[in-house]
LOMILO-576831 format. One record per residue: x, y, z of N, C-alpha, C, CB in turn. Coordinates in pm, whole numbers, plus 32768, in hexadecimal, padded with zeros to 4 digits. Glycine has a CB too. Example, Ala and Ser with C-alpha at 12.3 -4.5 7.8 and 13.67 -1.06 7.14 Angstrom:
2
85277DC7830C84CE7E3E830C85287EB6830C846B7E418389
85057F1F82C485577F9682CA850A8003831385807FC4823C
! end
This chain:
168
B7F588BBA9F5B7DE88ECAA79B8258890AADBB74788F5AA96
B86288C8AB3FB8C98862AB8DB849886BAC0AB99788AAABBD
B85487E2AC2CB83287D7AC9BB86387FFAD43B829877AAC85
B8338838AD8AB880886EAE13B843880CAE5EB8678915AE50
B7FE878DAE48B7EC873BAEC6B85B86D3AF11B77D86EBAEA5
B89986CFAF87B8FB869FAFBBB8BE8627AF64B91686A5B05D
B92485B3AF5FB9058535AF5FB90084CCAFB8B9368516AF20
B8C68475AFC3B8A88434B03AB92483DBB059B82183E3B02F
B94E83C2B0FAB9D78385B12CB98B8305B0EFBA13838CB1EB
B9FE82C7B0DFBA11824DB097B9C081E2B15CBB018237B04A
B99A8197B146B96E8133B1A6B9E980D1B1A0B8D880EBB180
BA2F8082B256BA6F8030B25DBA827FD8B21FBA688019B29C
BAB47FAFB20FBB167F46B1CCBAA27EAAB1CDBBCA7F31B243
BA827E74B17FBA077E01B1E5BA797D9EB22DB9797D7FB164
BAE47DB0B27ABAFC7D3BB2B9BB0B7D87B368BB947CE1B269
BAFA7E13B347BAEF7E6BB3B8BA4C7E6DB3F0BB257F02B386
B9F27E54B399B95B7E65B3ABB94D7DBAB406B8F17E7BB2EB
B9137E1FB473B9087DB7B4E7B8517DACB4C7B9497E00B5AA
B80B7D2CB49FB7AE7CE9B4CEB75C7D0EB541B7DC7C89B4DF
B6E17D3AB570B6B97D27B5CEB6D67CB9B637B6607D30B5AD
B6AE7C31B5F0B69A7BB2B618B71E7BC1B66DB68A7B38B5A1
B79D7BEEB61EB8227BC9B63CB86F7C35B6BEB8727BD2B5A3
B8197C88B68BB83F7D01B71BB7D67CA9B790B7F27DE9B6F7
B7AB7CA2B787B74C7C48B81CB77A7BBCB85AB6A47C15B7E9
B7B17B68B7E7B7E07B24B832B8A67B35B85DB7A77AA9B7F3
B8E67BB5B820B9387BEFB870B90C7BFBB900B9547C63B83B
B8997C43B91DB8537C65B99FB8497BE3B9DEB7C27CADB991
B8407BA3B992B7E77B25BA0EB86C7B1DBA42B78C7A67B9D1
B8DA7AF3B9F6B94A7ABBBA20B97F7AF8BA6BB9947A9FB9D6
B95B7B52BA81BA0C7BCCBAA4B9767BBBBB5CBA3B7CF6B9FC
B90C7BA8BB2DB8C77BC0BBD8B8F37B73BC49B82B7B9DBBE4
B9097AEABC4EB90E7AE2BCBCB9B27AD1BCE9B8B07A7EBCDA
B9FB7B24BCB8BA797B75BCCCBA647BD9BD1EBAB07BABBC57
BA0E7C11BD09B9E57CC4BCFFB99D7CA1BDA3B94C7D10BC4D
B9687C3DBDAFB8F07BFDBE16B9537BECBE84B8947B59BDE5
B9A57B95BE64BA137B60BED5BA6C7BB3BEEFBA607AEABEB5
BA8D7C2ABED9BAED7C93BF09BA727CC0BF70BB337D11BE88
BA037CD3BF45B9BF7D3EBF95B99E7D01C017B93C7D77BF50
B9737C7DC011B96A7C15C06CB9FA7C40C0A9B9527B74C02A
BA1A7C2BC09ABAC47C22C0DCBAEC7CB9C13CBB4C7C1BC036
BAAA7D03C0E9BAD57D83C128BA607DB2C179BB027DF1C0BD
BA077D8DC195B9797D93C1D7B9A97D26C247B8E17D64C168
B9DB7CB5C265BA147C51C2E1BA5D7CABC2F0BA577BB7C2D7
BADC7CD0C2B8BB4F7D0FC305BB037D79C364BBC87D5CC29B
BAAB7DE2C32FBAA77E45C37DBA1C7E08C3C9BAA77EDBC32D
BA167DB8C3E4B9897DC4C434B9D97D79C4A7B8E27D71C3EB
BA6F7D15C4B3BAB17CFDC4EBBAF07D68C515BADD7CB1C4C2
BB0C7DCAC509BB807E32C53ABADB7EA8C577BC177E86C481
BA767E8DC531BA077F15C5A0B9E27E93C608B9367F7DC536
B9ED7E2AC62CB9927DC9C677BA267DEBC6C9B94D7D13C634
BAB27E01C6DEBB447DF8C74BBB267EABC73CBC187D97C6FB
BAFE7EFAC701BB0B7F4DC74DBA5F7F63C78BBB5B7FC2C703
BA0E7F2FC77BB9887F4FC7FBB99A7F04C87BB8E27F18C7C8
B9EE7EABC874BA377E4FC8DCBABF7E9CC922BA6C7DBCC889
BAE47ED7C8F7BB3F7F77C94ABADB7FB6C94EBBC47FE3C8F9
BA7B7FFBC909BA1F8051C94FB9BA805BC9A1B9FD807BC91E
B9927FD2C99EB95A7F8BCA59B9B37F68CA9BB9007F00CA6F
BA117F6CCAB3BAA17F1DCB1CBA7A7FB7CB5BBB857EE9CAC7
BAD8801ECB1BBAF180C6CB1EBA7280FECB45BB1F8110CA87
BA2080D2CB48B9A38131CB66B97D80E0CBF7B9118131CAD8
B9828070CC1BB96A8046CC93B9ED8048CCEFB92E7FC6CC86
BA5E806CCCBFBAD18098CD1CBABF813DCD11BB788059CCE4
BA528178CCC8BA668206CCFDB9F38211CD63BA5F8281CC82
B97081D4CD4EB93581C2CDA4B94E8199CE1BB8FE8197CD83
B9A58141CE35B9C2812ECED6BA0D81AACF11BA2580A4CEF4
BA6981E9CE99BAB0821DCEFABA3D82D0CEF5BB7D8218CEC7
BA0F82F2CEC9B9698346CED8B962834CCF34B8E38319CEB0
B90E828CCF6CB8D2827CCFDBB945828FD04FB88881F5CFD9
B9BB8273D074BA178280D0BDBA24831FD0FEBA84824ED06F
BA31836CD067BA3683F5D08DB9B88442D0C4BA628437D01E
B96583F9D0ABB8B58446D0CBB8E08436D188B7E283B1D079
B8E883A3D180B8E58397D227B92F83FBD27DB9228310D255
B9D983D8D23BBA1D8411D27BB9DC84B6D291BA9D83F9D23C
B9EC84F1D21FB9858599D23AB9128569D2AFB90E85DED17C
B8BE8527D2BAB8648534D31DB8A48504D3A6B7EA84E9D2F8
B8F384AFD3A7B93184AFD43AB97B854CD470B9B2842ED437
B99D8576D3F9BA1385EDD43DB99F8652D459BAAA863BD3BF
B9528656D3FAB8C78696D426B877869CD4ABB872865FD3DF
B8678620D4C6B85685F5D531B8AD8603D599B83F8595D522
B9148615D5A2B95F863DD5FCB99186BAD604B9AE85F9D601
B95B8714D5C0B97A876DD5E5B8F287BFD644B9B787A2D571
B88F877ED5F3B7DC879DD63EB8098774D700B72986E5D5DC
B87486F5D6EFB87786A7D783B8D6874CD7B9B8EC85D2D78B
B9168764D779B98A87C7D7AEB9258844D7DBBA0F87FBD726
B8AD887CD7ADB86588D2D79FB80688C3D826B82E88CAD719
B7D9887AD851B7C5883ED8E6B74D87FAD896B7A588B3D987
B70387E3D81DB69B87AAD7F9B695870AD822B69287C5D770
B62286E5D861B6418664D890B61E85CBD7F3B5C6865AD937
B64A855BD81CB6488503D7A6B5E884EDD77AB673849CD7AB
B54084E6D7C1B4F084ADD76BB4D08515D71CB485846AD7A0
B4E58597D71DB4B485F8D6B4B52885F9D645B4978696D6F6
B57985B5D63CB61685E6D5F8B5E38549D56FB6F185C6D69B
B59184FBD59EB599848ED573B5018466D549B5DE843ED5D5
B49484D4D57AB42D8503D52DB444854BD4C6B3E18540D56A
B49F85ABD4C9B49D85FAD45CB4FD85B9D402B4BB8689D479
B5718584D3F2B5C38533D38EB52E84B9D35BB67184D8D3F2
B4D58493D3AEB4808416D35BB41F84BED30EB3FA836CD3F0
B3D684E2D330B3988554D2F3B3EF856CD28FB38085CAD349
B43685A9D286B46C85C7D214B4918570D186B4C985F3D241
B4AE8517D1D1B4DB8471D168B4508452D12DB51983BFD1DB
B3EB844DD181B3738408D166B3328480D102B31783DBD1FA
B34684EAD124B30D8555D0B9B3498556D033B31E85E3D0EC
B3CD853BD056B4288561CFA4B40284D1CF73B5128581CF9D
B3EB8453CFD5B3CE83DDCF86B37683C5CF12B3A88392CFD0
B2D58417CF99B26F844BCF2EB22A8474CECCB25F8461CF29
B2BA84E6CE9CB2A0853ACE4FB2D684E3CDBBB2E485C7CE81
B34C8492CDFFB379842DCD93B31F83DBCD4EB3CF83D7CDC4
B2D5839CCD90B26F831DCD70B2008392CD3DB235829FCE12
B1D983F8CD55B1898442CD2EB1A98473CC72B19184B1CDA1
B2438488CC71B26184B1CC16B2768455CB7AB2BD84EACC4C
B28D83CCCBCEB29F8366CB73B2118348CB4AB2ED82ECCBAD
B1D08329CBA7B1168331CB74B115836CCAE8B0A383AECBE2
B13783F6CB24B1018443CAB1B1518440CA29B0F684D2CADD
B1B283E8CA37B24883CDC98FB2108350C954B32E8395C9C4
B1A882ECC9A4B1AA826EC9D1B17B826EC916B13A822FCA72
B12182B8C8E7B0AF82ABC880B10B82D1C803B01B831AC89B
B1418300C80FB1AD8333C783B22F82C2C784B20083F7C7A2
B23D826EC7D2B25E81D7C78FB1F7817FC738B27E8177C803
B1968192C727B161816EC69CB15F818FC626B111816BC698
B1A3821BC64CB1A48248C59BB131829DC57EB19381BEC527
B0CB82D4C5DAB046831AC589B04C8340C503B01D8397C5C4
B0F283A7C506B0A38416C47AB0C08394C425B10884D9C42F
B11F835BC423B1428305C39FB0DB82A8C398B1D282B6C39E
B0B7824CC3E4B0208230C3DDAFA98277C388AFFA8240C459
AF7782E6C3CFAF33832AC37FAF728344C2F2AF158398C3C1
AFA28346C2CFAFE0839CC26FAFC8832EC209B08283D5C28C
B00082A2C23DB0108219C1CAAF7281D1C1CBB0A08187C20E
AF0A8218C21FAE9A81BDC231AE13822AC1F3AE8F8185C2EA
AE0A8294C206ADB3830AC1E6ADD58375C19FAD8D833EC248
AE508388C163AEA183F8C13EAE1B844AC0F0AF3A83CBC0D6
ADC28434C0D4AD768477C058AD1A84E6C0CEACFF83EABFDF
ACE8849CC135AC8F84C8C173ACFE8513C1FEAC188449C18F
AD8F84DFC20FADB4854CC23CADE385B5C21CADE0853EC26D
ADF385E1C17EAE1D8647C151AD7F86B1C12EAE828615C0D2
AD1A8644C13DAC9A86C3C13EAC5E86DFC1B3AC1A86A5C0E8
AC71867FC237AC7586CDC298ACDF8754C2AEAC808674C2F0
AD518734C2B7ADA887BFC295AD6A8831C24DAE1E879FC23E
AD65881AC1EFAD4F8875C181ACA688ACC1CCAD538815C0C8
AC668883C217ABD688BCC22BAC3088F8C2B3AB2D883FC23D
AC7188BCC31AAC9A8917C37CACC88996C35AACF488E3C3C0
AD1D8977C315AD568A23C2DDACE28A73C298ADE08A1DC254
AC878A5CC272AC338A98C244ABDC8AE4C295AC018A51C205
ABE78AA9C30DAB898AB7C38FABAF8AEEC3E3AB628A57C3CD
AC428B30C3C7ACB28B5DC441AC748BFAC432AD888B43C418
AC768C37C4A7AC248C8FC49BACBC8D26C456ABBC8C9BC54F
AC898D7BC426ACDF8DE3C3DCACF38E87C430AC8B8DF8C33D
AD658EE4C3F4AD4C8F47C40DACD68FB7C405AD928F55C3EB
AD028F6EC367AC8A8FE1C30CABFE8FC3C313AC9D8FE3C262
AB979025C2EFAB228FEEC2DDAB198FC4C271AAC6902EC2F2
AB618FF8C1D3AB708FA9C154AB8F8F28C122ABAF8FD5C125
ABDB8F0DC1AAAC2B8E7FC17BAB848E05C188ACDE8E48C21A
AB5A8E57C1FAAAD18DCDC200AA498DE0C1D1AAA78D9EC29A
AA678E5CC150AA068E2AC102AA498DE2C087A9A78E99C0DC
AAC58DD3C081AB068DB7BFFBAAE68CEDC01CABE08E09BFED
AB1B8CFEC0ACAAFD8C5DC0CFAA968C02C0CCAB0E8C48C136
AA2C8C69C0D1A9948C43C0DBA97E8C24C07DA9338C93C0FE
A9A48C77BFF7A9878C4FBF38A9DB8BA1BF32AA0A8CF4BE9E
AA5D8B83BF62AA598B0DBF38AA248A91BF8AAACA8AFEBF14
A9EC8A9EC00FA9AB8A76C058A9208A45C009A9A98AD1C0BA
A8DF8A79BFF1A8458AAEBF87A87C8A4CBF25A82B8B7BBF39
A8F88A5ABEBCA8EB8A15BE65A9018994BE5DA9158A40BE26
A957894BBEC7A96488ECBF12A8DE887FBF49A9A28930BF70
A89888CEBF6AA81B8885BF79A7BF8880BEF6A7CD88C7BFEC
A7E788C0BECAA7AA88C7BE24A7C5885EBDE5A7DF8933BDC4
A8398859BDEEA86987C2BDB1A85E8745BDF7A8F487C0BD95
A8438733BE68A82D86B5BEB4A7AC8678BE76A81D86CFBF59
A7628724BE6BA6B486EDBE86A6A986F0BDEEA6288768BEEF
A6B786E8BD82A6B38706BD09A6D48651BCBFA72C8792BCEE
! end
């Protein structure tokens, strides 16, 4: 009876059979090679993003002046044309501060409200409670109210069993 089982590939050569011991301390060696490029290329670019955020505050406070330059200028021509209109100055110069002082407002109003999402909430939550914010979720949607009248008895069964298992 002939056998049909492939035969097994022959195994390397033993001067090709690399050692654990001997593959690791390849690794050790070859690391702090591997370490000092990255070092190297982590200075370079943190030197080349540190010259360009240094153009991008130069450029952002030379666009800002010239903003502020153009804001004025619009309110003088503004203003002079209110003077051309027979409107006298202290109202021409109430309403340019009114107006400034309102859009100022709304600014400082608006930053207020961005002020809190420089901490990071969701990622916060997310790295500090993730367990208990994915079952708050999961109970909101449960609680979101539906079209159908079917859908909230279907919700109610795992609701029921939910507490079944807490209290159990």
């Amino acid at each position: 009876m002939v056998d049909d089982a492939p035969t097994p590939p022959e195994g390397p050569p033993d001067d090709e059979i690399v050692s654990l011991p001997k593959a690791i301390g390849a690794l050790l060696a070859d690391l702090p090679g591997i370490l000092t490029d990255r070092v190297r290329l982590l200075s370079l670019e943190l030197r080349r993003a540190t010259n360009a955020l240094g153009q991008m505050v130069a450029l952002g406070l030379l666009a800002a002046i010239l903003v502020a330059t153009a804001w004025l200028a619009f309110w003088v021509g503004l203003a002079a044309a209110f003077l051309a209109l027979g409107v006298a100055w202290p109202w021409i110069v109430l309403l340019v501060l009114f107006i400034n002082l309102s859009a100022a407002f709304w600014c400082v109003m608006r930053v207020k409200r961005l002020a809190p999402l420089l901490a990071l909430p969701a990622t916060l939550r997310r790295l500090t409670d993730a367990d208990d914010l994915e079952h708050d979720l999961h109970r909101q949607h449960e609680q979101r109210p539906q079209d159908s009248p079917g859908r909230e008895q279907q919700r109610a069964q795992p609701q029921e069993q939910e507490t079944e298992h807490r209290d159990g």
